[in-house]
C-alpha positions as CSV (number, residue, x, y, z in Angstrom):
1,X,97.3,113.0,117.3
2,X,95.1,114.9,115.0
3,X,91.6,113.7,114.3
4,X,91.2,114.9,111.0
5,X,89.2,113.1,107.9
6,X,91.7,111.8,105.3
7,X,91.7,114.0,102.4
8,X,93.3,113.9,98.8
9,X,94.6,116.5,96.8
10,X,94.5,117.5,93.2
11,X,98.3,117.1,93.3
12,X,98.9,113.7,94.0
13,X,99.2,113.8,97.8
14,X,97.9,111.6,100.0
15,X,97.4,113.1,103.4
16,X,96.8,110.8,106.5
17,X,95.1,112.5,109.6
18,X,97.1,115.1,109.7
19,X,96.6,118.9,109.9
20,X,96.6,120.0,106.8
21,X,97.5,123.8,107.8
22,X,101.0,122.6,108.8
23,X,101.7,120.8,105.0
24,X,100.0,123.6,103.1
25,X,102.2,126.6,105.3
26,X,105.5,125.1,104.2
27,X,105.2,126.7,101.0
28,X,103.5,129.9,102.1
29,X,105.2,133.3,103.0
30,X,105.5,133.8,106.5
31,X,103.5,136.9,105.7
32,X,100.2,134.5,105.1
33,X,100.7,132.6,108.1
34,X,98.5,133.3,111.0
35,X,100.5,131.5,113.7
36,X,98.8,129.1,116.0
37,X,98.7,129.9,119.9
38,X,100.8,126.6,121.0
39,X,103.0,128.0,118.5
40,X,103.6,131.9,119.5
41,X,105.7,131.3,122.9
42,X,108.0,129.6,120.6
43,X,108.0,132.5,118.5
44,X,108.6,135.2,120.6
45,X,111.8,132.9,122.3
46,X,113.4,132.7,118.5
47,X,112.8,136.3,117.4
48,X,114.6,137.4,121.0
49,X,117.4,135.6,120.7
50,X,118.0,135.9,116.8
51,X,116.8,139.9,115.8
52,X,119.3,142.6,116.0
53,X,116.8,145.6,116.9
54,X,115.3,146.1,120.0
55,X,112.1,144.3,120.8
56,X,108.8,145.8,122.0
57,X,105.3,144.3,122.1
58,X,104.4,146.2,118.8
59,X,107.3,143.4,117.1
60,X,105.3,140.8,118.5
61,X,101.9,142.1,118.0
62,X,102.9,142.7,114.1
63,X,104.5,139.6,113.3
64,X,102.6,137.0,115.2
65,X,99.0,139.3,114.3
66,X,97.8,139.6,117.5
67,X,96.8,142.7,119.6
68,X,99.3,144.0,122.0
69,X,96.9,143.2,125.0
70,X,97.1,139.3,123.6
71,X,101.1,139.8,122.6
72,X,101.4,140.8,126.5
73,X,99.8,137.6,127.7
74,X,102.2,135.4,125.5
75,X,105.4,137.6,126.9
76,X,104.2,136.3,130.3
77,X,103.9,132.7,129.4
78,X,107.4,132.9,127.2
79,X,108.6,134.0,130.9
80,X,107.2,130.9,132.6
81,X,109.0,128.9,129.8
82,X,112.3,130.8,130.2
83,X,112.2,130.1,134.3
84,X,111.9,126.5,133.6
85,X,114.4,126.6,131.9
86,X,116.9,128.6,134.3
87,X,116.2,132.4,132.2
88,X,113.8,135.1,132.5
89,X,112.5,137.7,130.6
90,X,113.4,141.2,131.1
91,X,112.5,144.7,129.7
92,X,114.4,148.2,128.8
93,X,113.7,150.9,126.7
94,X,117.1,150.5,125.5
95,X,117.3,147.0,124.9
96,X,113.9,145.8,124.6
97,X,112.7,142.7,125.6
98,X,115.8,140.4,126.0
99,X,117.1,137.5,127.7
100,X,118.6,136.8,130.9
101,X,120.8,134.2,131.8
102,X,124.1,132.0,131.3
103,X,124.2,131.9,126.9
104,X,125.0,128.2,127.1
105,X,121.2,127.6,128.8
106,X,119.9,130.1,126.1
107,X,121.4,128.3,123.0
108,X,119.8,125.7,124.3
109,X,116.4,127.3,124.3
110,X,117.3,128.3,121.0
111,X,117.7,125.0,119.3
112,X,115.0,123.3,120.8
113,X,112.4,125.7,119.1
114,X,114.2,125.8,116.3
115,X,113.8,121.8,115.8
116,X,110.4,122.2,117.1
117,X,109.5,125.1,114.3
118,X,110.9,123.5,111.7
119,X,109.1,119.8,112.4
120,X,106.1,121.9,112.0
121,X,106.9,124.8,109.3
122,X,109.8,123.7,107.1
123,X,112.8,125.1,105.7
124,X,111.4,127.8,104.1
125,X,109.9,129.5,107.0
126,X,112.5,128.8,109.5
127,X,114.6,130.9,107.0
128,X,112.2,133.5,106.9
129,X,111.6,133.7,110.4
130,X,116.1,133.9,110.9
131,X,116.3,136.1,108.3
132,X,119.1,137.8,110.5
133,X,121.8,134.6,110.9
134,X,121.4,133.8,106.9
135,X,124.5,135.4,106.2
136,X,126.0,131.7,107.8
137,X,123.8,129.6,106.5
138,X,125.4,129.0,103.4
139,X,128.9,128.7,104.4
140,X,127.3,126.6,107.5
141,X,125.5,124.4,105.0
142,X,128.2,123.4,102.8
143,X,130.8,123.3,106.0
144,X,128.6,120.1,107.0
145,X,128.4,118.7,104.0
146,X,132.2,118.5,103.4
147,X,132.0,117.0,107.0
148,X,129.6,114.6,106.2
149,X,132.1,113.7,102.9
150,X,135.1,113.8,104.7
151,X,134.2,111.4,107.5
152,X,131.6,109.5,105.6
153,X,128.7,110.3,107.9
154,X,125.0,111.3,106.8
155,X,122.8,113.5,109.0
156,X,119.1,112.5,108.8
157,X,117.4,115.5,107.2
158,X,115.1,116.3,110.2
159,X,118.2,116.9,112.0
160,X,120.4,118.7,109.7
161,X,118.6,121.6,108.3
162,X,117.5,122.6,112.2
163,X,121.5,122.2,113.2
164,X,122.5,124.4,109.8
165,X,120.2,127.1,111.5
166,X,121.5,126.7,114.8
167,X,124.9,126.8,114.3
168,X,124.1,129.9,111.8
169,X,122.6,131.7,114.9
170,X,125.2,130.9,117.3
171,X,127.9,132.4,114.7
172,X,125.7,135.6,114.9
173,X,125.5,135.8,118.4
174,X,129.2,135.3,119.2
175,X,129.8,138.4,116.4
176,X,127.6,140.3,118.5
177,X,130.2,139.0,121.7
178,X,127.3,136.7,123.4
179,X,130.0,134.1,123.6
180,X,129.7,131.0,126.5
181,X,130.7,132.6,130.1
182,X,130.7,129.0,131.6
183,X,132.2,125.9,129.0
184,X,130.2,123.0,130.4
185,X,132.3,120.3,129.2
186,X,134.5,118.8,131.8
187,X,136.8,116.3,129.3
188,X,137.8,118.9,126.2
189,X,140.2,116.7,125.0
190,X,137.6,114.5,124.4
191,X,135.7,116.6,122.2
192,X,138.8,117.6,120.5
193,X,140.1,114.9,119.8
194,X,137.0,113.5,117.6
195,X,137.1,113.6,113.9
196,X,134.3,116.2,113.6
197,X,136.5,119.1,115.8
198,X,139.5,118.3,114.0
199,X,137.3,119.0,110.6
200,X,135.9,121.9,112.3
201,X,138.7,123.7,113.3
202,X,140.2,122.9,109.6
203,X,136.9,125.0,107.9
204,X,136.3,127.5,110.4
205,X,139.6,129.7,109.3
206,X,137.1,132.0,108.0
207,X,136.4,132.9,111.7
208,X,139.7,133.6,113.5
209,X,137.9,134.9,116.0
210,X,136.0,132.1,117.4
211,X,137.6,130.8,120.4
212,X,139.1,127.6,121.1
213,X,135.5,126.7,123.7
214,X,132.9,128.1,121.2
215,X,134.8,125.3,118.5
216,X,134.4,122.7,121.2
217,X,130.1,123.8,121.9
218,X,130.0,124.0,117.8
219,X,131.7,120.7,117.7
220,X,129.4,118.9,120.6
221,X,126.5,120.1,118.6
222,X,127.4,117.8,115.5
223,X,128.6,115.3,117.7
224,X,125.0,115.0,119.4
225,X,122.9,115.2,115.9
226,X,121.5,112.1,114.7
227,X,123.4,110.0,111.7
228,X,122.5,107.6,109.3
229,X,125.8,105.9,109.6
230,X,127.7,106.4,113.3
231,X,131.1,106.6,113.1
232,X,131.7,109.6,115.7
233,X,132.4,108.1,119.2
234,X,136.0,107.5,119.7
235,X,136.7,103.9,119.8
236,X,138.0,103.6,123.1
237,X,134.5,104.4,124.7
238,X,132.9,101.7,122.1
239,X,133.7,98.3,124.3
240,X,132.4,100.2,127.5
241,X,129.6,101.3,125.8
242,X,128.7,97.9,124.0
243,X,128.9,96.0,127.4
244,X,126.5,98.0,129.1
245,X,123.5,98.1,126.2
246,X,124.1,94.2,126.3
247,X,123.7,94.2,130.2
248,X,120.2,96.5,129.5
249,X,119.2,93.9,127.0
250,X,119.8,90.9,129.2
251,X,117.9,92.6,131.8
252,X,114.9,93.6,129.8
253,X,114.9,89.4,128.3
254,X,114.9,89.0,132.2
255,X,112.2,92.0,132.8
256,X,109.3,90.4,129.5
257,X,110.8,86.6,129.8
258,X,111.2,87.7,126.4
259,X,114.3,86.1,124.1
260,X,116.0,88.5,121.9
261,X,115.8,86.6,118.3
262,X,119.0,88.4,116.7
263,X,120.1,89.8,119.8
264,X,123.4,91.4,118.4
265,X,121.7,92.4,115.7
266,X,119.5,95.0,117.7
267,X,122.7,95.8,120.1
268,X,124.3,97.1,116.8
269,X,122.0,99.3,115.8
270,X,121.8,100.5,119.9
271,X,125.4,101.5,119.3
272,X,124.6,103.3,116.1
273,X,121.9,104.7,117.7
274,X,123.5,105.6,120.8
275,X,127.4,106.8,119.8
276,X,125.8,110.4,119.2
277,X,123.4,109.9,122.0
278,X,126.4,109.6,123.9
279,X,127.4,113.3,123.7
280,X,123.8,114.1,124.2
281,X,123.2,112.3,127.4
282,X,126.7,112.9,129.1
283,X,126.6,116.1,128.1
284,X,123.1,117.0,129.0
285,X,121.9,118.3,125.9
286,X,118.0,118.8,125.7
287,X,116.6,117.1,122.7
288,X,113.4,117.4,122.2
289,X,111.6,114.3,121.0
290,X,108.8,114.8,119.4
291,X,107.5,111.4,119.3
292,X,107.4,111.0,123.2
293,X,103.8,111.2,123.6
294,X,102.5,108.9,120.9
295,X,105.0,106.6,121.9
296,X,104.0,106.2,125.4
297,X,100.4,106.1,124.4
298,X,100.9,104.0,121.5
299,X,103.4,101.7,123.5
300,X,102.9,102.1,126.8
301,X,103.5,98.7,128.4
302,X,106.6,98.5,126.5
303,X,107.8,101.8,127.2
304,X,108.3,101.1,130.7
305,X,109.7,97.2,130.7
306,X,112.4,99.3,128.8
307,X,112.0,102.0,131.8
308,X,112.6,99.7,134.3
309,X,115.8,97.8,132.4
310,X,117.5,101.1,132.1
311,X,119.9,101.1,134.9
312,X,122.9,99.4,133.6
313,X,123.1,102.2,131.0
314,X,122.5,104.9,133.8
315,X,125.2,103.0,135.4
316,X,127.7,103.9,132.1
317,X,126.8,107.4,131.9
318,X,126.3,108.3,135.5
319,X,123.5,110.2,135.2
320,X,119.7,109.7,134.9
321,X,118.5,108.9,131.6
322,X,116.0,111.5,130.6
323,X,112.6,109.5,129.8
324,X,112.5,111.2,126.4
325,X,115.6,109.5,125.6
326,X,114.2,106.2,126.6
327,X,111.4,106.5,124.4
328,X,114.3,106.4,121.6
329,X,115.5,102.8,123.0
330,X,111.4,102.0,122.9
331,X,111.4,102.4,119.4
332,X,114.5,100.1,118.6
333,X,113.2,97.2,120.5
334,X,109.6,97.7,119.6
335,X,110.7,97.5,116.0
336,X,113.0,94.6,116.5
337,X,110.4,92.7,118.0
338,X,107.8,93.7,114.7
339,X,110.5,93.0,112.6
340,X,111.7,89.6,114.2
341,X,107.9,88.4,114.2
342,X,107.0,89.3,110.3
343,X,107.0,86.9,107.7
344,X,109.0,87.7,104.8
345,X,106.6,89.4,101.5
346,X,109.5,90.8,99.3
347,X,108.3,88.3,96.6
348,X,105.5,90.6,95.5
349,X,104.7,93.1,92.2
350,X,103.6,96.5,94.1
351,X,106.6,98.1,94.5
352,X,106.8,100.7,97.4
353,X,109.4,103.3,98.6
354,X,109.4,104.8,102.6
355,X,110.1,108.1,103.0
356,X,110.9,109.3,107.1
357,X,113.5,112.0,107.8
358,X,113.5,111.2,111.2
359,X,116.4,109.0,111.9
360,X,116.7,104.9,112.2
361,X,114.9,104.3,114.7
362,X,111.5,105.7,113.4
363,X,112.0,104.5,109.9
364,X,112.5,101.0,110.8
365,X,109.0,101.0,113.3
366,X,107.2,102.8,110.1
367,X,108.3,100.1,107.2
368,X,107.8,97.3,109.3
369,X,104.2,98.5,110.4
370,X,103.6,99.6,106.6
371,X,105.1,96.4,105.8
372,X,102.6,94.4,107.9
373,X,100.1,96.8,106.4
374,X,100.7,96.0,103.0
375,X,101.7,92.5,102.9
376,X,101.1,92.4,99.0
377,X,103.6,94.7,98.6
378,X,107.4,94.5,98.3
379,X,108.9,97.3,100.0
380,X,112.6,98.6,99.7
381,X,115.0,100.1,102.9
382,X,114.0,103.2,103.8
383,X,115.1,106.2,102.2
384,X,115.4,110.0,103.4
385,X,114.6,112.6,101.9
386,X,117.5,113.3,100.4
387,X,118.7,110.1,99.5
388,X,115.3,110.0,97.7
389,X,116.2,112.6,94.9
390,X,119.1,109.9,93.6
391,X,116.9,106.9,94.0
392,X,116.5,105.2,90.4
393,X,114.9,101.6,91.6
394,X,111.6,100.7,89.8
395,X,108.4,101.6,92.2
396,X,105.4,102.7,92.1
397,X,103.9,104.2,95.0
398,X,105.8,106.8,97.8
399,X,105.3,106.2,101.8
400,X,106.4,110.1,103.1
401,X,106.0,111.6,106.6
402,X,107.0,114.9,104.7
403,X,105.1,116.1,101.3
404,X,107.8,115.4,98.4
405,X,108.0,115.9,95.2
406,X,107.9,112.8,92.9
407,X,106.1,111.3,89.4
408,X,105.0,108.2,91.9
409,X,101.7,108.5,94.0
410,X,102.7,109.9,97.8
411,X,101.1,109.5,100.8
412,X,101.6,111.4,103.1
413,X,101.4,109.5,106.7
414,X,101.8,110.2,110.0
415,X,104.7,108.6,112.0
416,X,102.6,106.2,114.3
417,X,99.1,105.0,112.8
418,X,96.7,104.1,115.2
419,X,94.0,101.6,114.3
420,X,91.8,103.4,112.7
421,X,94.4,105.2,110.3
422,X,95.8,101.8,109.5
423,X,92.3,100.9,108.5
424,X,91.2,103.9,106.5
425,X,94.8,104.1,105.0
426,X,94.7,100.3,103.7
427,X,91.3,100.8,102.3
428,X,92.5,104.0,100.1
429,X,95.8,102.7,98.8
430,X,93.9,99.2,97.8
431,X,91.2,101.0,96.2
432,X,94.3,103.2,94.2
433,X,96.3,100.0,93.7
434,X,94.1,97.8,92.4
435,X,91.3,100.2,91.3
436,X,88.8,98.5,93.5
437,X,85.7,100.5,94.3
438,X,84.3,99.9,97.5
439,X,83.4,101.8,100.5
440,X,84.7,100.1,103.1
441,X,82.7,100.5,106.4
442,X,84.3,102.2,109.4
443,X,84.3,101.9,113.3
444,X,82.2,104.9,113.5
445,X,79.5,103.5,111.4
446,X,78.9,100.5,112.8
447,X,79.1,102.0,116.2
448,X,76.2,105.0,115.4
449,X,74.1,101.6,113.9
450,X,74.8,99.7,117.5
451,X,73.3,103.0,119.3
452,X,70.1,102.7,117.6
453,X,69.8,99.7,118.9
454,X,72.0,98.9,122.4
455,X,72.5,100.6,125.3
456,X,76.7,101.2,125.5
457,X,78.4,101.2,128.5
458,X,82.1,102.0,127.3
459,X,81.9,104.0,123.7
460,X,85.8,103.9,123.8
461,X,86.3,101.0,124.3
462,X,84.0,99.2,121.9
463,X,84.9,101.1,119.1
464,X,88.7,100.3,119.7
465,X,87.8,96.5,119.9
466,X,85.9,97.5,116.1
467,X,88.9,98.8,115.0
468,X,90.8,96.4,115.9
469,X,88.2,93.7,114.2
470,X,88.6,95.7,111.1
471,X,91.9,95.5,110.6
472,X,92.1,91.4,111.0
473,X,93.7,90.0,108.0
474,X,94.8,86.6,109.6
475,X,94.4,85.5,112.6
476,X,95.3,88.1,114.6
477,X,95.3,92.1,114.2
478,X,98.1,94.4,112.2
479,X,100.8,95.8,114.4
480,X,101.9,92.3,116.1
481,X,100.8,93.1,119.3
482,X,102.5,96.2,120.2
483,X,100.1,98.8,120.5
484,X,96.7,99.5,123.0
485,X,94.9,96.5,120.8
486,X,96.7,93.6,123.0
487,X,99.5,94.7,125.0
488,X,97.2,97.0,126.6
489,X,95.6,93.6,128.2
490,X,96.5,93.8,131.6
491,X,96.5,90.9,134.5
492,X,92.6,91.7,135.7
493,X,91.4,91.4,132.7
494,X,92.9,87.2,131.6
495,X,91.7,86.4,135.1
496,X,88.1,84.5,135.8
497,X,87.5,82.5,138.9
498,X,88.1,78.9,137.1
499,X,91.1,80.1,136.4
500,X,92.5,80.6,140.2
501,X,93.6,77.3,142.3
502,X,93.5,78.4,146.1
503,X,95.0,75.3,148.2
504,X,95.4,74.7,151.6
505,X,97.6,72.1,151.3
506,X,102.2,71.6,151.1
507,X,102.8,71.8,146.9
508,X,105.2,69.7,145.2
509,X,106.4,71.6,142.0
510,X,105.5,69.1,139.6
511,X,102.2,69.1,141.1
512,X,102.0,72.8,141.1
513,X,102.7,72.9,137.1
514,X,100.3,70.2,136.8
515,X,96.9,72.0,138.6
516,X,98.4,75.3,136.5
517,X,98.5,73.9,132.9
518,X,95.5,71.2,133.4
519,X,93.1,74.6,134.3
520,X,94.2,76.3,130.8
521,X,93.7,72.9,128.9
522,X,90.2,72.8,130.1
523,X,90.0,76.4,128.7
524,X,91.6,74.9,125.3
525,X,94.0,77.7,125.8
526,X,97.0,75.1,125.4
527,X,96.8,71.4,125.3
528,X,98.4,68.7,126.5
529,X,102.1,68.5,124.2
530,X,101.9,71.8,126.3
531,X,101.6,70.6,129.6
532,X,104.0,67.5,128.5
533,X,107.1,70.6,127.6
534,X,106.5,72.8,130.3
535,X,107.0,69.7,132.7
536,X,109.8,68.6,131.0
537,X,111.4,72.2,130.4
538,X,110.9,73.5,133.9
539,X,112.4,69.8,136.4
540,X,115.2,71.5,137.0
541,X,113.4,74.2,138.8
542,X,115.5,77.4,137.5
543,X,115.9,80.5,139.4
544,X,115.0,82.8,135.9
545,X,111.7,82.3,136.4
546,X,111.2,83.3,140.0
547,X,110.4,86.8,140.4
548,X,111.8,88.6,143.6
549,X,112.0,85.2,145.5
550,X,108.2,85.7,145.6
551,X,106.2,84.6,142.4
552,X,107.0,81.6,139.9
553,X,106.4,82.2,136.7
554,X,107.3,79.3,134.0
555,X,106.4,79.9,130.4
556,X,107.1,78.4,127.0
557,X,107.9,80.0,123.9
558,X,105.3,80.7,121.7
559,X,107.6,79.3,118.5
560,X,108.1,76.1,120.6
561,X,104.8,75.4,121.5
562,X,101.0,76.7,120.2
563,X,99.3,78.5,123.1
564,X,96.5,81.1,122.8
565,X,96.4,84.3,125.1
566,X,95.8,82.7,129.4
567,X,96.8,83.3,132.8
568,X,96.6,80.6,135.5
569,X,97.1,81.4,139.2
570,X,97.8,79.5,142.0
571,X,97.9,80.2,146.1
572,X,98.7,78.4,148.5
573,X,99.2,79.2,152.1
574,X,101.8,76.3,152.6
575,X,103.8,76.9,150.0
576,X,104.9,75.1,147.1
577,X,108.6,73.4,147.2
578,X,110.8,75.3,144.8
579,X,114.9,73.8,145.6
580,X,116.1,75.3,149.0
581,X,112.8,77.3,149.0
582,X,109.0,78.0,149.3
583,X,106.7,79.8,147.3
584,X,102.9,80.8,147.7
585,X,102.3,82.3,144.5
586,X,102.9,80.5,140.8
587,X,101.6,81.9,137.8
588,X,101.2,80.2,134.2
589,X,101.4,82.8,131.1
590,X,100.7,82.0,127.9
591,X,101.1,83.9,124.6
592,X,100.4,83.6,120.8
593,X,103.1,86.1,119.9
594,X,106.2,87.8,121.7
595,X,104.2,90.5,122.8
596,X,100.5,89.9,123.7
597,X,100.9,89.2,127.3
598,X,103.1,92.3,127.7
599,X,100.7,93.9,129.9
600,X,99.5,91.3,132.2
601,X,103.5,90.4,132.7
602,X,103.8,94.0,134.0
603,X,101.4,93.9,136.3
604,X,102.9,90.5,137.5
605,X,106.3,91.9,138.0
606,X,104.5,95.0,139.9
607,X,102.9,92.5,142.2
608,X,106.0,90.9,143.0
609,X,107.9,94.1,143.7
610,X,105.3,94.8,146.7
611,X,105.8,92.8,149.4
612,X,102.3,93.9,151.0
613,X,100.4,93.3,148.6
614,X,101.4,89.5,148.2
615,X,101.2,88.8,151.8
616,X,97.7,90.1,152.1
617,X,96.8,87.8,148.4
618,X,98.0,84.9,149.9
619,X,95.5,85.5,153.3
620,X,92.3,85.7,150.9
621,X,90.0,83.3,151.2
622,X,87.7,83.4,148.1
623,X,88.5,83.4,144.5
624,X,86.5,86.7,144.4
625,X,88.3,88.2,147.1
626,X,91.5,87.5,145.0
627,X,89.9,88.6,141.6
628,X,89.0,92.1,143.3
629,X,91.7,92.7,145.1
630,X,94.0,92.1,141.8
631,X,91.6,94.4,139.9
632,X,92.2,97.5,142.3
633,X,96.1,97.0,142.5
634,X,96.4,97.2,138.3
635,X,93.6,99.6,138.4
636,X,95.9,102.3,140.1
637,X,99.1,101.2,138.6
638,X,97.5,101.9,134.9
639,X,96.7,105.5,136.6
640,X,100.7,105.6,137.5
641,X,101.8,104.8,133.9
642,X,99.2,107.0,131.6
């Protein structure tokens, strides 16, 4: 993320740390552009595969205002990229600086920096830039729409423009003959016998002289672009496909010890989510996501209890999921599980409207994090961009990750808000709202007022735990427990010494759970109605709760039964009776919330995968011993994840 301070402009945007260059160039001339260096390999891969002349460093010097010696430099690194990506770069006097390689794996290349230009730049400048394929775009544009018409279907607008470009560049190419050598697909009939080819093949009469496997690539591109409303997968696939989401969400509830609230509500919008995923992933189209890394920094923990519940889907598609597409399903469940744990606030007078052009998924994490935000404000569905210009509902302020026009006040935000945005972002829509003029005090400031004063040992650290102390409303910090501020609590850190039970002695299970919840009611983590249910819930001694044969791990949940944040652990070398078996290691978790001990239960189920490491636990002889050697196993497994 950007680091930048928030800033207001004259024109009624509100920008939230983000870089200003990238709103300001979308309504620039790509003359007065000076394009950024992450930006230029990009660049110089769009203007090969889209220009009609001949390509020499002078092109690329010119456009991108460099010199040739720094133009020569980026040729090199656009080579790197190309190799990774099964192409290289090659050089002719005749033919300039062109591409080598099978034009399936170069359309390809061609779309993801395409997408990746315009998230940045806009419309406007990606036209500029394909000034060449505009003689589709047009006809491509309105082709779509009718599609979207005809089979009642609605691209999200961060999808759509990028695919109008694309498919106008691919029309260019194959008029210059760079059709496919090598169609990819292995079931055609598939492809052709989806709604969206049949359309396609009805509009493209204009262009006899595409053939019947260009149709089918054109067709797989749609097919594989984000909706609002999925109706695209042939119904045959949908009971295959249903079966094996449920069998990933019955294995993540089995992963967290989590249960789904409105569990076939969230494997509906899975299937909406996943019908044009479905082309993507079998078909092993590269999307880029350009979310993946504040999603696995913002929700790490959950990332990869999704991660490891994967398999039944990998099962459906035969292939490895890409983990870029599994940051998708994080999104889902980590906005289910906001959703699922927020209190209703419609009943209130601020009126707000969310703006995100990035597909469901997103949209739903951003108005329920908004929504917990602002809970004096009732908020409607969220809107794209486009669906915006018809909106006529009263409201009076805008939520955009895009600038828009609009006679409401707009901020602009960015898709995930870390603590400190949410705080400086609630403090200057309160102070616009209700015209109250204070200057709230930040993280930073109290920090550079504890320096003058304290010696720090972690800086990080204690100016997350600020943050996070800022942005209490209740009794617990906004964002229900999904992001760095709790779930990021791993095992070592719940665990003191009067907290471990080390016995020498042949356990009973009742006397097991016993020693376990009396150690947390001492800590008035949970009391004793607690201890009562968990006895009670947990006689029959079920096999959900043992993990790998190897660690018991009874809970309660935290809607039954009022628990704060704890861990209990206890060892013994005799074993505890569990049925037909015997344990050594049983752990009591408790949680406020449906997410807080996220991180500790991952390091749990790590420790149960490794045989090794629970042998040599159970030989320890001191609660330090234990406490250490605990602290160096989650140590190197939160250097595995980052």
């Amino acid at each position: 993320m950007n680091h930048l301070p928030l800033i207001e402009k004259n024109n009624g945007y509100y920008y939230s740390n983000l870089a200003a260059d990238d709103y300001f160039s979308m309504d620039q001339e790509i003359k007065n552009i000076y394009f950024p260096k992450e930006d230029r390999v990009r660049l110089i891969t769009l203007m090969i595969l889209t220009r009609d002349q001949p390509l020499s460093l002078d092109h690329f010097s010119i456009d991108l205002k460099i010199s040739k010696n720094t133009a020569l430099s980026y040729v090199k690194k656009t080579n790197i990229y190309l190799e990774e990506n099964d192409l290289s770069l090659k050089f002719s006097r005749k033919n300039g600086y062109h591409m080598v390689g099978d034009e399936w794996d170069k359309r390809m290349v061609l779309f993801q920096v395409i997408a990746k230009l315009y998230k940045k730049y806009g419309e406007r400048i990606i036209s500029q830039l394909m000034e060449t394929s505009q003689k589709y775009t047009n006809t491509v544009q309105q082709n779509i729409i009718i599609i979207e018409n005809y089979l009642n279907i609605k691209y999200v607008d961060e999808e759509f423009y990028p695919l109008v470009h694309f498919v106008a560049a691919v029309l260019l190419r194959i008029e210059k003959g760079k059709a496919i050598e090598e169609n990819r697909i292995h079931d055609k009939r598939e492809i052709e016998n989806t709604g969206i080819y049949q359309s396609l093949t009805y509009l493209m009469v204009d262009f006899p002289e595409i053939s019947s496997d260009e149709k089918i690539f054109i067709a797989l591109q749609l097919l594989s672009t984000n909706v609002r409303n999925k109706n695209v997968l042939a119904d045959k696939d949908l009971p295959s496909l249903e079966n094996a989401l449920w069998e990933f969400l019955t294995e993540f509830e089995a992963h967290t010890f989590l249960v789904l609230r409105d569990k076939k509500e969230l494997l509906q919008k899975l299937i909406n989510h996943f019908r044009p995923a479905y082309y993507r992933i079998k078909y092993n189209i590269t999307v880029e996501n350009v979310l993946y890394d504040q999603i696995r920094s913002e929700y790490r923990v959950l990332h990869n209890f999704v991660r490891d519940s994967i398999t039944p889907l990998e099962d459906f598609f035969q292939t490895t999921i890409a983990d870029e597409e599994i940051a998708y399903i994080t999104l889902f469940i980590g906005g289910h599980l906001i959703e699922k744990d927020t209190d209703d606030f419609e009943a209130k007078i601020i009126k707000a409207v969310i703006l995100c052009p990035n597909g469901i998924s997103m949209s739903n994490l951003i108005e329920n994090n908004l929504r917990e935000l602002f809970p004096e404000f009732l908020f409607y569905p969220t809107n794209s961009v486009r669906e915006y210009q018809d909106f006529r509902l009263p409201h009076d302020i805008v939520f955009s990750t895009v600038p828009i026009q609009s006679n409401k006040k707009v901020y602009v935000i960015n898709d995930i808000l870390n603590k400190s945005e949410q705080t400086e972002l609630r403090q200057h829509v309160i102070k616009d709202v209700f015209k109250l003029d204070f200057a709230g005090t930040t993280s930073k400031e109290i920090l550079a007022l504890i320096k003058k004063h304290a010696t720090i040992s972690d800086e990080k650290e204690l100016q997350s735990q600020l943050e996070t102390l800022l942005l209490k409303g209740k009794d617990q910090s906004i964002g229900v427990g999904l992001n760095e501020s709790s779930s990021e609590i791993h095992l070592a850190e719940l665990l003191y010494k009067d907290q471990i039970i080390i016995s020498d002695q042949k356990l009973e299970w009742e006397d097991a759970l016993k020693k376990l919840s009396s150690t947390l009611i001492d800590k008035k983590v949970i009391d004793q109605r607690y201890q009562n249910r968990l006895l009670q819930e947990y006689s029959t001694k079920p096999s959900y709760i043992l993990i790998r044969r190897r660690i018991a791990l009874p809970h309660l949940d935290p809607n039954l039964v009022e628990q704060k944040l704890g861990i209990s652990l206890l060892i013994t070398k005799k074993g505890i009776s569990y049925g037909d078996q015997s344990i050594n290691i049983a752990i009591l978790l408790t949680t406020p919330d449906k997410t807080s001990h996220l991180g500790a239960l991952y390091d749990i189920n790590k420790i149960a995968h490794d045989e090794n490491f629970i042998n040599g636990l159970t030989k320890l002889e001191t609660k330090e011993e234990i406490i250490q050697a605990i602290e160096r196993f989650t140590t190197a497994r939160k250097k595995e994840i980052k």
